[in-house]
C-alpha positions in Angstrom: 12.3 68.5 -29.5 15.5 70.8 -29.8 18.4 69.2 -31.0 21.8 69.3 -29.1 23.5 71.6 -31.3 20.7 74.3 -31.7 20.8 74.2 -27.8 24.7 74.6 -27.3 24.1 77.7 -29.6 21.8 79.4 -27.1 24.1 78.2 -24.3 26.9 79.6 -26.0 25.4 83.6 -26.6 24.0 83.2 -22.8 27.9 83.0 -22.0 28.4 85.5 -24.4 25.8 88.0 -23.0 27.7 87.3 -19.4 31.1 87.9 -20.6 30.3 91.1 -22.6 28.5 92.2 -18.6 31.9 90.8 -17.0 33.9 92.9 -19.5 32.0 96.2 -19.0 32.0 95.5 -15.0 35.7 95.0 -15.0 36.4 97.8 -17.2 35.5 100.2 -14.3 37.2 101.0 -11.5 35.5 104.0 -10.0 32.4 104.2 -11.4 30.8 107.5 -11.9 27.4 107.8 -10.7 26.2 107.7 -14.8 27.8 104.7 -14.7 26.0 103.7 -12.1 22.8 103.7 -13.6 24.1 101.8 -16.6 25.3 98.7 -14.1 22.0 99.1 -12.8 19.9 98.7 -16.1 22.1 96.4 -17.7 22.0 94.2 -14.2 18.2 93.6 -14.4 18.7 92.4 -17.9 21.9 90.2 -16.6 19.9 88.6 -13.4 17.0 87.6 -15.4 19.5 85.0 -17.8 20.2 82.5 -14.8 16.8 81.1 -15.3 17.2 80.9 -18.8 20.2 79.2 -18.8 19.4 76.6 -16.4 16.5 75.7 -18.7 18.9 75.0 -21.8 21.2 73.6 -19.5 18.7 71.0 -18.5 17.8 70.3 -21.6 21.5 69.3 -23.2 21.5 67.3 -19.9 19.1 65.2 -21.6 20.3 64.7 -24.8 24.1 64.7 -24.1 25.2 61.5 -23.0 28.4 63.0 -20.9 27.6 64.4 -17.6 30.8 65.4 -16.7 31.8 67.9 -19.2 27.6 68.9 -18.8 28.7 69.2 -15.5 31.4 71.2 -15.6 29.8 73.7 -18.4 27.2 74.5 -15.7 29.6 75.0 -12.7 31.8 77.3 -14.9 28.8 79.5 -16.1 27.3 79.6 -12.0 30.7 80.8 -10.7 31.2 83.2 -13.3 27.5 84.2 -13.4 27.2 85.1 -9.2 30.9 86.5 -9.2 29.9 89.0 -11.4 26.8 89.8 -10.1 28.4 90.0 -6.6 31.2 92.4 -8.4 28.9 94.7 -9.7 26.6 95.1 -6.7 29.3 95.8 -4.8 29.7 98.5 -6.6 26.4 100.1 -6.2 26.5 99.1 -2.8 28.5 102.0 -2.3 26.0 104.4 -2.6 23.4 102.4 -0.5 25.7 102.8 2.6 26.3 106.7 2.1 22.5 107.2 2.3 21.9 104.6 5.0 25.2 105.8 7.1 24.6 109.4 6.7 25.0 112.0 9.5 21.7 111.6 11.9 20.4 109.1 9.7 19.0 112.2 7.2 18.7 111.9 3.4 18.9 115.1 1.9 16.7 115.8 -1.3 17.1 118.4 -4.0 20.0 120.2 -5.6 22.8 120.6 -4.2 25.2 123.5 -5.6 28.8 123.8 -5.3 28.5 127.1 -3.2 26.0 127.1 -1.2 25.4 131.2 -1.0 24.2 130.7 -5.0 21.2 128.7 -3.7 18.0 129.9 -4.8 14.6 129.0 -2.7 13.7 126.8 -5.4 16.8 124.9 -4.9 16.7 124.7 -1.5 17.9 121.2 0.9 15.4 119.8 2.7 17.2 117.1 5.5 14.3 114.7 6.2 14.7 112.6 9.4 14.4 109.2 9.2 14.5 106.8 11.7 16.9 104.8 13.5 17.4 101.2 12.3 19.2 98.9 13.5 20.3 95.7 11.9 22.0 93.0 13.1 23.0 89.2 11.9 19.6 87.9 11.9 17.8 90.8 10.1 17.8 90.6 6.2 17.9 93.5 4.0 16.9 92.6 0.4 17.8 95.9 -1.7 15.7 96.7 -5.3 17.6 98.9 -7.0 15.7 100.2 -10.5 16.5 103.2 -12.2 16.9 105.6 -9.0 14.0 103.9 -7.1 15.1 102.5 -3.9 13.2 99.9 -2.0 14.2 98.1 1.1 12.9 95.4 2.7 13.3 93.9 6.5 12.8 90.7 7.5 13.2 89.7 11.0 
């Protein structure tokens, strides 16, 4: 069995790895679509600690004989934990709703230039229609974001 101090060790550089995320979130205020991606990959890394913390947690609960302070370590590291998380996708929420709110519900694919007469064929826009649809309070949309794949699912 792990003793209590080796396991306050791994609790403590969970909490570090959360307020290094926390630090690099906050930093930005209007993050640049390179950016972006970087809150993207380093969220999948950041979502995947919960689990991990919740076993360590579990096991100081065990071995340490005062609850409360166990207590409050755990409430501190959830409210922290989903507050970020909620703080950084936000932010890439943004671009969710500019594709899904677009003129005539259209995506357009491929490059677009800053003047449009300096398109070659190549380059062209393609507008592909998509249809309507309409959410409303009892519909659930669960959004996977990784690397510039987008995936939605609906759930009545």
């Amino acid at each position: 069995m792990t003793d209590l101090t080796t396991l306050i060790k791994q609790r403590g550089v969970l909490k570090a790895q959360l307020t290094s995320f926390a630090k690099f979130v906050n930093a930005l205020d209007n993050p640049s679509k390179v950016q972006k991606i970087n809150i993207r990959k380093r969220l999948v890394k950041i979502e995947m600690i919960i689990e991990t913390f919740e076993e360590i947690q579990n096991k100081i609960d065990l071995l340490e004989p005062d609850q409360t302070k166990n207590t409050q370590e755990r409430e501190n590291f959830e409210t922290d934990y989903y507050e970020i998380l909620s703080i950084a996708t936000n932010m890439l929420e943004n671009d969710l709703e500019e594709i899904v709110h677009s003129e005539n519900n259209s995506i357009i694919l491929g490059s677009i230039a800053s003047n449009a007469s300096h398109v070659s064929q190549q380059n062209a826009v393609v507008n592909v229609k998509l249809p309507k649809i309409e959410l409303n309070y009892r519909s659930l949309m669960v959004i996977i974001c990784h690397g510039n794949n987008f995936m939605m699912v609906f759930s009545p």
